[in-house]
C-alpha positions in Angstrom: 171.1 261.4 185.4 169.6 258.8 187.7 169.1 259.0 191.3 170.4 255.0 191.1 173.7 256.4 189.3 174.6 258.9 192.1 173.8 255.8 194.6 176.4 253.5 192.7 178.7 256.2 192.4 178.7 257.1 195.9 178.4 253.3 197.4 181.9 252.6 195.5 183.4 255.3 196.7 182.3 254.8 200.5 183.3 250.9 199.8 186.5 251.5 198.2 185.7 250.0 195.0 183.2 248.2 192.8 183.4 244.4 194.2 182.3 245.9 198.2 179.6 248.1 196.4 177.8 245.1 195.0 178.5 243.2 198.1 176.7 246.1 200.1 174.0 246.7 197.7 173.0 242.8 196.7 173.8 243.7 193.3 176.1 242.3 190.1 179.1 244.0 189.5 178.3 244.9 186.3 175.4 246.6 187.2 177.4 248.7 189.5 180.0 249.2 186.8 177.4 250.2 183.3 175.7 251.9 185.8 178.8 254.4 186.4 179.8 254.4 182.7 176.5 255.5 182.0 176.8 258.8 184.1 180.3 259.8 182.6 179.2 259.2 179.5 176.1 261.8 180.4 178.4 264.2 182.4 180.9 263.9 179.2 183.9 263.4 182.7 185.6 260.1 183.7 185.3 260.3 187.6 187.6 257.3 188.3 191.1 256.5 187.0 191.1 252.6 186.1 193.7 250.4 186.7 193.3 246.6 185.9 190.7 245.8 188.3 190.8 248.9 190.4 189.2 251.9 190.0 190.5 255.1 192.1 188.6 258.5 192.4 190.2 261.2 190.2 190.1 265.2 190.7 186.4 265.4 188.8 185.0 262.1 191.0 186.5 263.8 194.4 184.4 266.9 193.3 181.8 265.3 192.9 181.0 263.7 195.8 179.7 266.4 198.1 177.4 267.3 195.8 176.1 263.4 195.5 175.9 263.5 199.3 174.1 266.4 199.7 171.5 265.4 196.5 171.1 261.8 198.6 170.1 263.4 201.9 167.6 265.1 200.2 166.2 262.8 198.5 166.4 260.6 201.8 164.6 262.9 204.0 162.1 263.8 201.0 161.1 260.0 201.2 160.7 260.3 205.0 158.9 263.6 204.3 156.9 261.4 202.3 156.3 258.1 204.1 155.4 260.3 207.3 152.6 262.2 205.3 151.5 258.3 204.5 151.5 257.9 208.0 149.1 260.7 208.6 146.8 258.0 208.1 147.2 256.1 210.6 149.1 256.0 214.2 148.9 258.0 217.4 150.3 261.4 219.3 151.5 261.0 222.8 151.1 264.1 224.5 151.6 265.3 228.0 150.2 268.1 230.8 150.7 269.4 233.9 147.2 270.1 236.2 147.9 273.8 235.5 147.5 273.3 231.4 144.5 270.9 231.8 144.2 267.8 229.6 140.6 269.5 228.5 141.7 272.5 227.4 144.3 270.6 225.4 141.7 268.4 224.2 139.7 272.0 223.1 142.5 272.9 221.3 143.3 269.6 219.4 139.1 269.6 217.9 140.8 271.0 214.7 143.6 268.0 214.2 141.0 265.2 215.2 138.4 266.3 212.6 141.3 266.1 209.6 143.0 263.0 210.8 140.1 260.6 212.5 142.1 257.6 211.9 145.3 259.1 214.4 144.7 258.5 218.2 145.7 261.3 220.6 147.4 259.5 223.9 147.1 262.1 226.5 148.7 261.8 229.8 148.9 264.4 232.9 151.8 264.7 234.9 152.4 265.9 238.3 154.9 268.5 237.9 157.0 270.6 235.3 159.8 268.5 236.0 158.2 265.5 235.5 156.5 266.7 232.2 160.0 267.4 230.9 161.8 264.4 231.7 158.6 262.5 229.9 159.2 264.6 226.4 163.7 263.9 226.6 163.1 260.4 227.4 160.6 260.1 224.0 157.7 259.1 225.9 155.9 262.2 225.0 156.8 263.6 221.8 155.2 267.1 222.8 154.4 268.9 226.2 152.1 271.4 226.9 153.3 273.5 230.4 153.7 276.4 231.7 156.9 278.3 231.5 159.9 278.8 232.3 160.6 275.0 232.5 163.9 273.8 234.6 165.9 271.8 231.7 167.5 273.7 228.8 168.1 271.1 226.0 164.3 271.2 225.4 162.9 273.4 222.3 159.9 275.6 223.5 157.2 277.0 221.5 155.4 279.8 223.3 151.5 279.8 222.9 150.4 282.6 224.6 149.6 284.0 228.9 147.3 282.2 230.8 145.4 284.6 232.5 143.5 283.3 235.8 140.3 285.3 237.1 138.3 284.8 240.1 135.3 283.0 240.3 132.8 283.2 243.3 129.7 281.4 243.9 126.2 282.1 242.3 124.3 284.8 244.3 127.8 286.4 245.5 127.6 290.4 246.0 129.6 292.0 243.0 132.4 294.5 244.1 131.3 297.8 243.3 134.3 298.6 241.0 136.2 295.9 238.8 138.7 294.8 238.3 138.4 293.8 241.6 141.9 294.7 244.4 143.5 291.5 245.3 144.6 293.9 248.2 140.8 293.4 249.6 140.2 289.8 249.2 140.7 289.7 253.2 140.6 285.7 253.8 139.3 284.6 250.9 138.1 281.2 251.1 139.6 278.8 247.8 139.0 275.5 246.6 142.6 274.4 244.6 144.0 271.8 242.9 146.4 269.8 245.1 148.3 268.8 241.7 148.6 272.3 240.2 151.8 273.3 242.6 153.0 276.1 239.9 149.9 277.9 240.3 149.6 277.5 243.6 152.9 279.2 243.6 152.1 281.9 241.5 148.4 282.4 243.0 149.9 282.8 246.6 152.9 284.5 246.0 150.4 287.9 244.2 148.1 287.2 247.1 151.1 287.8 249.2 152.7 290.6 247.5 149.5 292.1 248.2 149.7 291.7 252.0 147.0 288.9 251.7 147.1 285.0 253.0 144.8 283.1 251.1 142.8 280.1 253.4 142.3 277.2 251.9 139.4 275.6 252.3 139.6 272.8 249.9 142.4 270.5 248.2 140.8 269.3 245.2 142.3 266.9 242.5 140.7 268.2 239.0 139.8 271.8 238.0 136.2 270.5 237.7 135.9 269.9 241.7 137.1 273.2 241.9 134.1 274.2 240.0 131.6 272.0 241.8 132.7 273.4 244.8 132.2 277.4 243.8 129.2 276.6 242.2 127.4 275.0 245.6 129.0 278.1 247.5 131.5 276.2 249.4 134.5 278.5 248.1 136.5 280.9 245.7 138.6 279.5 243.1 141.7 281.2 240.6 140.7 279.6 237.6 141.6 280.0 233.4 140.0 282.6 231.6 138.5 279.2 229.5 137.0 277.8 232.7 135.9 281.1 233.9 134.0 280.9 230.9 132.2 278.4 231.9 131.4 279.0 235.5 129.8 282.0 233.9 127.6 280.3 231.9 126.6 278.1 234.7 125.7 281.0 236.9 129.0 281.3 239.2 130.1 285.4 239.7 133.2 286.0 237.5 135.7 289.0 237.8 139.0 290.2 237.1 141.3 291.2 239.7 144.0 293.9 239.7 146.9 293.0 239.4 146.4 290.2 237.2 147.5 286.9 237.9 149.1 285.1 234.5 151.8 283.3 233.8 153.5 282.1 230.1 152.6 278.9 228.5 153.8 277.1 225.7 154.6 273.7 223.8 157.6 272.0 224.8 159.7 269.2 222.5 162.8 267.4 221.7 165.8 269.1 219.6 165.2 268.1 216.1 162.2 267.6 213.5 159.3 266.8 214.8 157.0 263.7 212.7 154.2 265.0 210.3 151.5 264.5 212.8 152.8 266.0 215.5 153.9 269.1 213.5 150.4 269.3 212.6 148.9 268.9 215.8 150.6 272.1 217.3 149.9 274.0 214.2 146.5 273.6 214.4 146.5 273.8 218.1 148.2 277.2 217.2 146.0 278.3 214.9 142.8 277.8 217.3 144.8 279.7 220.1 145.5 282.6 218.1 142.0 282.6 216.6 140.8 282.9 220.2 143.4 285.3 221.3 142.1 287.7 218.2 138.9 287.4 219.3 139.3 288.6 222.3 141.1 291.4 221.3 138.9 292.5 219.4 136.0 292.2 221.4 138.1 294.2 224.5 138.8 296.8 221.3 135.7 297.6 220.7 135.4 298.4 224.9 134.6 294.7 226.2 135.8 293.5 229.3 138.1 290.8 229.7 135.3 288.1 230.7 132.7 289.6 228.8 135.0 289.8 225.6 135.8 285.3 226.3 132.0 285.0 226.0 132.0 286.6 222.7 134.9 284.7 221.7 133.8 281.3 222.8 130.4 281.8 221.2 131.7 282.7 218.1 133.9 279.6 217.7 131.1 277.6 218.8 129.3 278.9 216.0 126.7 280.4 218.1 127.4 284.2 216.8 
């Protein structure tokens, strides 16, 4: 049996007989028609009752034609399967942010992806808000999002990552707290730097400030988490930054420390209902797999009775081969 039978079969039934068939496929009739002989002669049925120049669908041919259907789609979505893994060798990724998931750190994650498939451009864009994010991914301008949760739309399919967990970082030379993890309930008018795109954060950074009877004062708007940086590390300000960019402030000399309670909120990969295309389902599986590879680090680092920060260093140095 021939994948060409089923097609013939299934084109004159959907065409009502063999003349539209050969119309539709930009074949000869006879083709159509040995083509059909051929397959009852190999499943030993007739599958049409034949009158004159008509041919109608008998009791074995209706029975058959689910099957044929079914058997077709997969072999359809095989090929696309197929032509998409073709693909992988050429084309891009569009893929969005918001200020609070950085493009960097999605850039960090992607190293994995871009060292398999050099030839496939990653188009990276940053948008203002959530909202703005998803709109971007249903309208198929981004085929993937990577936010913070929860998101405000519901016909979106979410992938969760992992918590992003925010610690504070002070300027070189700063006095360390004599116990850690350091009371947000004593950060009296703390001075911060903060990004005047990250508004979720914002949120979320002055909202446990304020649970803790505190009011933040801001002393900077800043666009990028790097001014952020720049301005903690000349001892202009604080700053609530990712355990990734805590990192390195630390390594640049900037006081790092965790505060109690912690400040962290879900992230995760957002997408359109439906199958994603081969490059895009391996761009968040390798993502993934960095992500958790960091995540295990850490773990076990803070296991064997490393701090939070102290147990990042390890992690970082190890994936950057350095342990």
């Amino acid at each position: 049996m021939e994948i060409r039978q089923l097609e013939y079969f299934l084109a004159v039934v959907e065409h009502n007989g063999v003349n539209r068939a050969a119309v539709h496929l930009h074949v000869a009739q006879a083709t159509i028609s040995q083509s059909i002989r051929q397959l009852e002669r190999e499943l030993k049925l007739e599958l049409f009752h034949r009158t004159g120049r008509n041919i109608v669908l008998n009791s074995a041919g209706r029975l058959l034609v689910d099957p044929v259907r079914r058997i077709l789609g997969e072999v359809l979505s095989t090929k696309d399967l197929m032509h998409g893994a073709l693909e992988m060798s050429v084309g891009s990724i569009t893929i969005g942010t918001m200020p609070e998931m950085s493009s960097e750190a999605v850039a960090a994650w992607s190293g994995s992806f871009t060292k398999h498939y050099p030839e496939i451009r990653i188009d990276m864009t940053e948008y203002a808000d959530v909202a703005e994010l998803c709109e971007e991914v249903l309208n198929g301008h981004c085929e993937i999002g990577f936010t913070t949760f929860p998101i405000p739309v519901e016909n979106l399919q979410t992938i969760q990552c992992g918590v992003q967990r925010m610690m504070l970082v002070m300027p070189p030379g700063t006095t360390l707290p004599a116990y850690q993890p350091v009371a947000l309930s004593g950060l009296h008018s703390l001075p911060l730097a903060v990004s005047n795109l990250a508004h979720r954060e914002n949120d979320i950074v002055a909202a446990a400030l304020r649970e803790q009877g505190i009011t933040g004062r801001i002393r900077a708007y800043v666009p990028t988490r790097h001014a952020q940086l720049a301005l903690v590390l000349n001892g202009s300000a604080n700053a609530f930054l990712p355990i990734r960019l805590a990192v390195l402030a630390k390594k640049l000399g900037a006081v790092v420390v965790e505060t109690e309670p912690t400040i962290r909120t879900d992230y995760g990969i957002v997408h359109r209902a439906g199958s994603l295309n081969p490059a895009a389902e391996s761009f968040i599986r390798q993502s993934m797999a960095v992500l958790n590879q960091w995540g295990e680090l850490i773990k076990k680092h803070q296991d064997a009775g490393e701090s939070l920060l102290d147990a990042a260093l390890l992690a970082d140095e190890a994936l950057h081969g350095k342990v």
